[in-house]
BALOBA-1460 file (C-alpha; in Angstrom, 3 decimals):
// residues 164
<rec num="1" residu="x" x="0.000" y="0.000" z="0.000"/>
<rec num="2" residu="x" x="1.376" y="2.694" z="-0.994"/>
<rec num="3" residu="x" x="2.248" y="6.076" z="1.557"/>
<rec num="4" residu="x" x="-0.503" y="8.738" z="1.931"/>
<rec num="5" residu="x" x="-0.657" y="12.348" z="3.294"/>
<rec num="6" residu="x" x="-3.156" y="14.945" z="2.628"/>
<rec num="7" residu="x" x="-2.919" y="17.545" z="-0.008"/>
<rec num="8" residu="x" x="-4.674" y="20.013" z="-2.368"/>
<rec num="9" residu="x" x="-4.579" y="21.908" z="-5.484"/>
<rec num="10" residu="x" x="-5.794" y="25.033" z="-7.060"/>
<rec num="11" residu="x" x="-5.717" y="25.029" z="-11.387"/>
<rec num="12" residu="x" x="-6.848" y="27.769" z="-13.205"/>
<rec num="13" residu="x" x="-6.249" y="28.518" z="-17.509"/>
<rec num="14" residu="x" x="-9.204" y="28.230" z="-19.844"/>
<rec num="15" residu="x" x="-10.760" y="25.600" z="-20.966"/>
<rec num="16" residu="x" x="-13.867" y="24.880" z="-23.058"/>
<rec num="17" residu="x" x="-17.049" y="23.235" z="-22.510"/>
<rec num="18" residu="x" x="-15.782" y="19.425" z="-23.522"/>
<rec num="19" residu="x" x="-12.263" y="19.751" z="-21.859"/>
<rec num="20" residu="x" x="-14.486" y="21.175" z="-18.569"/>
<rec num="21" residu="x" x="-16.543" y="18.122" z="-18.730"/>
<rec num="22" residu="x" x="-12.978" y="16.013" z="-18.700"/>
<rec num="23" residu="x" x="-11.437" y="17.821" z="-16.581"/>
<rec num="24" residu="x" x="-14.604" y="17.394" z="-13.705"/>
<rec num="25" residu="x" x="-14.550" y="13.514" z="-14.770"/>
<rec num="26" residu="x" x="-10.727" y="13.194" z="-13.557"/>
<rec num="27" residu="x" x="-11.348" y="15.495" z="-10.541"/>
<rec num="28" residu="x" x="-13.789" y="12.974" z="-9.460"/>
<rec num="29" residu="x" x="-11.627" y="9.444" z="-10.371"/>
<rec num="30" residu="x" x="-8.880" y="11.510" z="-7.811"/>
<rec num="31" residu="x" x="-12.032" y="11.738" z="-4.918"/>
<rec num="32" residu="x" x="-11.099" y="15.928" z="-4.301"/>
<rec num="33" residu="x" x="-13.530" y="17.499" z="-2.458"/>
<rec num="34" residu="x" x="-14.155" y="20.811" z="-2.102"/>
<rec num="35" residu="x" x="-12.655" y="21.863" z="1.259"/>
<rec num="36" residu="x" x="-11.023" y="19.837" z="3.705"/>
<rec num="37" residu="x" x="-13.216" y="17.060" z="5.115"/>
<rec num="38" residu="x" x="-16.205" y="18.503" z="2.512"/>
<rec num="39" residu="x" x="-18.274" y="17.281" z="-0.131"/>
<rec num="40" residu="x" x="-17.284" y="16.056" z="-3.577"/>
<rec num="41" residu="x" x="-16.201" y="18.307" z="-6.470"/>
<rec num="42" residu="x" x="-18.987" y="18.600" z="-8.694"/>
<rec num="43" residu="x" x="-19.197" y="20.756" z="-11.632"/>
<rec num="44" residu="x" x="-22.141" y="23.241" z="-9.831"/>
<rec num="45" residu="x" x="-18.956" y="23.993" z="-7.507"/>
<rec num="46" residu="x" x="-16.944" y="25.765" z="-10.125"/>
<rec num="47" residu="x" x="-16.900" y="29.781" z="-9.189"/>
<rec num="48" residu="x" x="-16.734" y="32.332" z="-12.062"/>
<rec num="49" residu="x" x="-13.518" y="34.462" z="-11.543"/>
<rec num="50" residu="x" x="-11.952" y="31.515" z="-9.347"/>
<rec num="51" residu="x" x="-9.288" y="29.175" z="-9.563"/>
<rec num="52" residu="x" x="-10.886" y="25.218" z="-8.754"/>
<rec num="53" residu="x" x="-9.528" y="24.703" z="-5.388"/>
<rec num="54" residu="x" x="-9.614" y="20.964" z="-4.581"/>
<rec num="55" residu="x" x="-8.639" y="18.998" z="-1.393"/>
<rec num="56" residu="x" x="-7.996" y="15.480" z="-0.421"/>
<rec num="57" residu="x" x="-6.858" y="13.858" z="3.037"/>
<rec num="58" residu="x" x="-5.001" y="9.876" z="2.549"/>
<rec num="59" residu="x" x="-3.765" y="10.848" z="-0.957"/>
<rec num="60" residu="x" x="-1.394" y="8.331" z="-2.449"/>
<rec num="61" residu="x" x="2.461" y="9.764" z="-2.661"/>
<rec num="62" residu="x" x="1.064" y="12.977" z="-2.206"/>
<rec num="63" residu="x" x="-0.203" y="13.988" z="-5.629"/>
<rec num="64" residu="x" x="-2.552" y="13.735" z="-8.103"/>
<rec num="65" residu="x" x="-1.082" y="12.308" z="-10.913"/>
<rec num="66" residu="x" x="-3.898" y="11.904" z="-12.974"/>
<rec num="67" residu="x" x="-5.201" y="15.875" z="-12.507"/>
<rec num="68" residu="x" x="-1.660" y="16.970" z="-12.446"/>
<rec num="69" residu="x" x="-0.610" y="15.097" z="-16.125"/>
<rec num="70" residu="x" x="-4.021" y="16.320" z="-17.711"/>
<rec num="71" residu="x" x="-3.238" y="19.776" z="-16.377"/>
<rec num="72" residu="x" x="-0.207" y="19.760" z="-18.274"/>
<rec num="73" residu="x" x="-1.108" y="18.305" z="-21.170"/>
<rec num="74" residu="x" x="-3.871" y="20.931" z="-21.607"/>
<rec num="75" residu="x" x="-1.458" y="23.686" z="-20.140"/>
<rec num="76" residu="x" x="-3.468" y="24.668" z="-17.691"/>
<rec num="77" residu="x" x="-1.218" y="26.235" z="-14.248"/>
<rec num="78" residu="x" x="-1.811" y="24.651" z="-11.435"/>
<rec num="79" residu="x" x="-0.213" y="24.642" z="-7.836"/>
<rec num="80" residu="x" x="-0.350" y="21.533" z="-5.301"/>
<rec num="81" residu="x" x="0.494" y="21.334" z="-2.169"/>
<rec num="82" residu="x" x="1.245" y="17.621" z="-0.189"/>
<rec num="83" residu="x" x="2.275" y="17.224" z="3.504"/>
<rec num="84" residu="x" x="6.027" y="15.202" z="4.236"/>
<rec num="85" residu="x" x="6.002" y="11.756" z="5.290"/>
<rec num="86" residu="x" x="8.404" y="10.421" z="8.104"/>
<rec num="87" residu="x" x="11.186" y="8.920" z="6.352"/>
<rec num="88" residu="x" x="10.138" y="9.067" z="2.772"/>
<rec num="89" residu="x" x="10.024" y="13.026" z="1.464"/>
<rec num="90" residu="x" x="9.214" y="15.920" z="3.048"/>
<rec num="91" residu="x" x="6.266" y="18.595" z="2.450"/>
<rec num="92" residu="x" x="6.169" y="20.061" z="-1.130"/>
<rec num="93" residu="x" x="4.705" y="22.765" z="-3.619"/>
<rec num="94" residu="x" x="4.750" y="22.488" z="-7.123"/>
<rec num="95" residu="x" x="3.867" y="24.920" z="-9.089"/>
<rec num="96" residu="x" x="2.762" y="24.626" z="-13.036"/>
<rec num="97" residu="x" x="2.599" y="27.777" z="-14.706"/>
<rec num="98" residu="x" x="0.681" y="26.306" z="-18.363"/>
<rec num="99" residu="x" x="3.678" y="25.836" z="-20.197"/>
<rec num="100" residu="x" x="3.735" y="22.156" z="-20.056"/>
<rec num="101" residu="x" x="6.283" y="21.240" z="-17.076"/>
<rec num="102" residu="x" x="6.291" y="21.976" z="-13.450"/>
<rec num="103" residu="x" x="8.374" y="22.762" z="-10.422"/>
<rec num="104" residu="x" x="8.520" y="21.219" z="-6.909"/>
<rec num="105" residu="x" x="9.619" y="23.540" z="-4.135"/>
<rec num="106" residu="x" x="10.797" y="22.404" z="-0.532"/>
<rec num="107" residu="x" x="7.855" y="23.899" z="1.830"/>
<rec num="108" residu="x" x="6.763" y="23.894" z="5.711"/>
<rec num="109" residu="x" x="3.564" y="21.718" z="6.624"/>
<rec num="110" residu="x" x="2.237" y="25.327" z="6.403"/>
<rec num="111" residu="x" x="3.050" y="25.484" z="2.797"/>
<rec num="112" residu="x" x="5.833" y="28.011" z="3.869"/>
<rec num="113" residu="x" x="8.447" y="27.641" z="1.151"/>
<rec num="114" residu="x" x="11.534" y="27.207" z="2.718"/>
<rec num="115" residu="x" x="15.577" y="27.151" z="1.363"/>
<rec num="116" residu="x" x="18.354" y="24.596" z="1.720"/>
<rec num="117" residu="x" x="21.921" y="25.677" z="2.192"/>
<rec num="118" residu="x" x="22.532" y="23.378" z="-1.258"/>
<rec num="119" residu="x" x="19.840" y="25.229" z="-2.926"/>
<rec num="120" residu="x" x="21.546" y="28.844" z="-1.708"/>
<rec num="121" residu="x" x="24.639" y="28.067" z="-2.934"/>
<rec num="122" residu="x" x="23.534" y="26.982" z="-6.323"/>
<rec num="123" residu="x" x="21.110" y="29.958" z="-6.693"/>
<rec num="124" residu="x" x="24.585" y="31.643" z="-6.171"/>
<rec num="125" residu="x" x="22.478" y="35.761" z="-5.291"/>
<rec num="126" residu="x" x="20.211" y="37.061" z="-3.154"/>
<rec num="127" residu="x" x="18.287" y="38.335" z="-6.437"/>
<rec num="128" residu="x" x="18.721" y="34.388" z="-7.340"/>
<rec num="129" residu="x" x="16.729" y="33.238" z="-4.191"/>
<rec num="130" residu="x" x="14.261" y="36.262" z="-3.910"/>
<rec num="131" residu="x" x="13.626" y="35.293" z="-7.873"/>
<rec num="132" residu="x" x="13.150" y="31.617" z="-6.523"/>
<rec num="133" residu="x" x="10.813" y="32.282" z="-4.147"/>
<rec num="134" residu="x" x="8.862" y="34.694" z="-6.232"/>
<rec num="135" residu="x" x="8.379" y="31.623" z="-8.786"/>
<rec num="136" residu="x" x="6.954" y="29.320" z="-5.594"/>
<rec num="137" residu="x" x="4.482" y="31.893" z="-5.090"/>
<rec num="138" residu="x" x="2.858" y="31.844" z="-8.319"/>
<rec num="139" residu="x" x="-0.691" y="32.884" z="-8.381"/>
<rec num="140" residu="x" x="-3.078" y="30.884" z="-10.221"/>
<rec num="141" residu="x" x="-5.511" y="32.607" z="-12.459"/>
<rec num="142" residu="x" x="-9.476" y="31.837" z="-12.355"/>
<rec num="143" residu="x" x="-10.637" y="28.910" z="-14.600"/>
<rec num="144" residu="x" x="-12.393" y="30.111" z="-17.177"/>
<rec num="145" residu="x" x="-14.979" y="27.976" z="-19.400"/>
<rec num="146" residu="x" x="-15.290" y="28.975" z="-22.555"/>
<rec num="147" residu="x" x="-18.161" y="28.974" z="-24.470"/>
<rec num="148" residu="x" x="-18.263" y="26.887" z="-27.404"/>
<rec num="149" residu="x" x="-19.517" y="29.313" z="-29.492"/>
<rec num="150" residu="x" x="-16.756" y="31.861" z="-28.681"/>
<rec num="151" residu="x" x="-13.955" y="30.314" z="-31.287"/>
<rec num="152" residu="x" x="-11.364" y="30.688" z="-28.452"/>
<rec num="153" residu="x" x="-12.714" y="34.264" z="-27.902"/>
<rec num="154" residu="x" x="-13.245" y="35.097" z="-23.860"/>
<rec num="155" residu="x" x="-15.101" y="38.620" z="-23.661"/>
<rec num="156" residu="x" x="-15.166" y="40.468" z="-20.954"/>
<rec num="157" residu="x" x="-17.657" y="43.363" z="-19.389"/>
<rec num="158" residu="x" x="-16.206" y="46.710" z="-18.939"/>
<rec num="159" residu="x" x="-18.571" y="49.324" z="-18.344"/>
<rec num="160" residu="x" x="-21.133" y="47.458" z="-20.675"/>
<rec num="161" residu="x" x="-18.805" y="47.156" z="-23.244"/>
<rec num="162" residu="x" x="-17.529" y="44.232" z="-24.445"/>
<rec num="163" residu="x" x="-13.446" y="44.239" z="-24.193"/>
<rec num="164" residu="x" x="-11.546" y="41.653" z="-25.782"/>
């Protein structure tokens, strides 16, 4: 049986209608609930202007692999968090900014990033490190659902006029 620890994600990017309808399918295969200890993700829960935050107590190896390779595949951003576990790996964040790869960062159980000496020494500057931790902090932008009809168009009200 493999190791589990709790952890959760937030993805964001733009998807359309058919991808949002995958994308809820493998959220629910991975059992990620809406809040700690809360209900299942369904799609109702999905927030305008929001990021999907998911969460997920007894999660095996501490990520989603499923979510997190259709994430990248569809180069959406994403950031996960996973708590250490004695012996085997310590607490994590990695952060997927829609280009197709990701990055893990050491972190607290707090999801504090923290800094080894090694790492220090390789970064080699304090603008090196400060750069580092600016990149472990990435914000994830809202999920947006596009509307089939839009032809990859997402419009947006200013004012009551439409801005592209």
């Amino acid at each position: 049986m493999a190791d589990r620890v709790s952890a959760s994600i937030s993805v964001g990017g733009t998807v359309d209608a058919d991808e949002f309808e995958e994308l809820t399918a493998v959220i629910a295969s991975e059992g990620l609930a809406v809040e700690w200890d809360g209900e299942p993700f369904g799609p109702h829960h999905h927030v305008a202007g929001e990021p999907l935050r998911l969460f997920a107590h007894e999660v095996a190896g501490g990520s989603f692999d499923d979510l997190e390779n259709w994430c990248r595949s569809h180069r959406l951003p994403f950031v996960r968090w996973c708590g250490g576990y004695s012996g085997q790996w310590g607490p994590e964040r990695v952060v997927a900014t829609g280009d197709g790869g990701s990055k893990s960062y050491a972190v607290t159980e707090d999801d504090e990033v923290v800094i080894s000496r090694s790492t220090l020494e390789a970064l080699g500057s304090i603008e090196a490190v400060v750069a580092h931790f600016d990149a472990a902090d990435f914000a994830v932008p809202p999920l947006i659902v596009r509307d089939p009809g839009e032809a990859g168009i997402t419009l947006a009200t200013d004012g009551g006029h439409h801005v592209q």
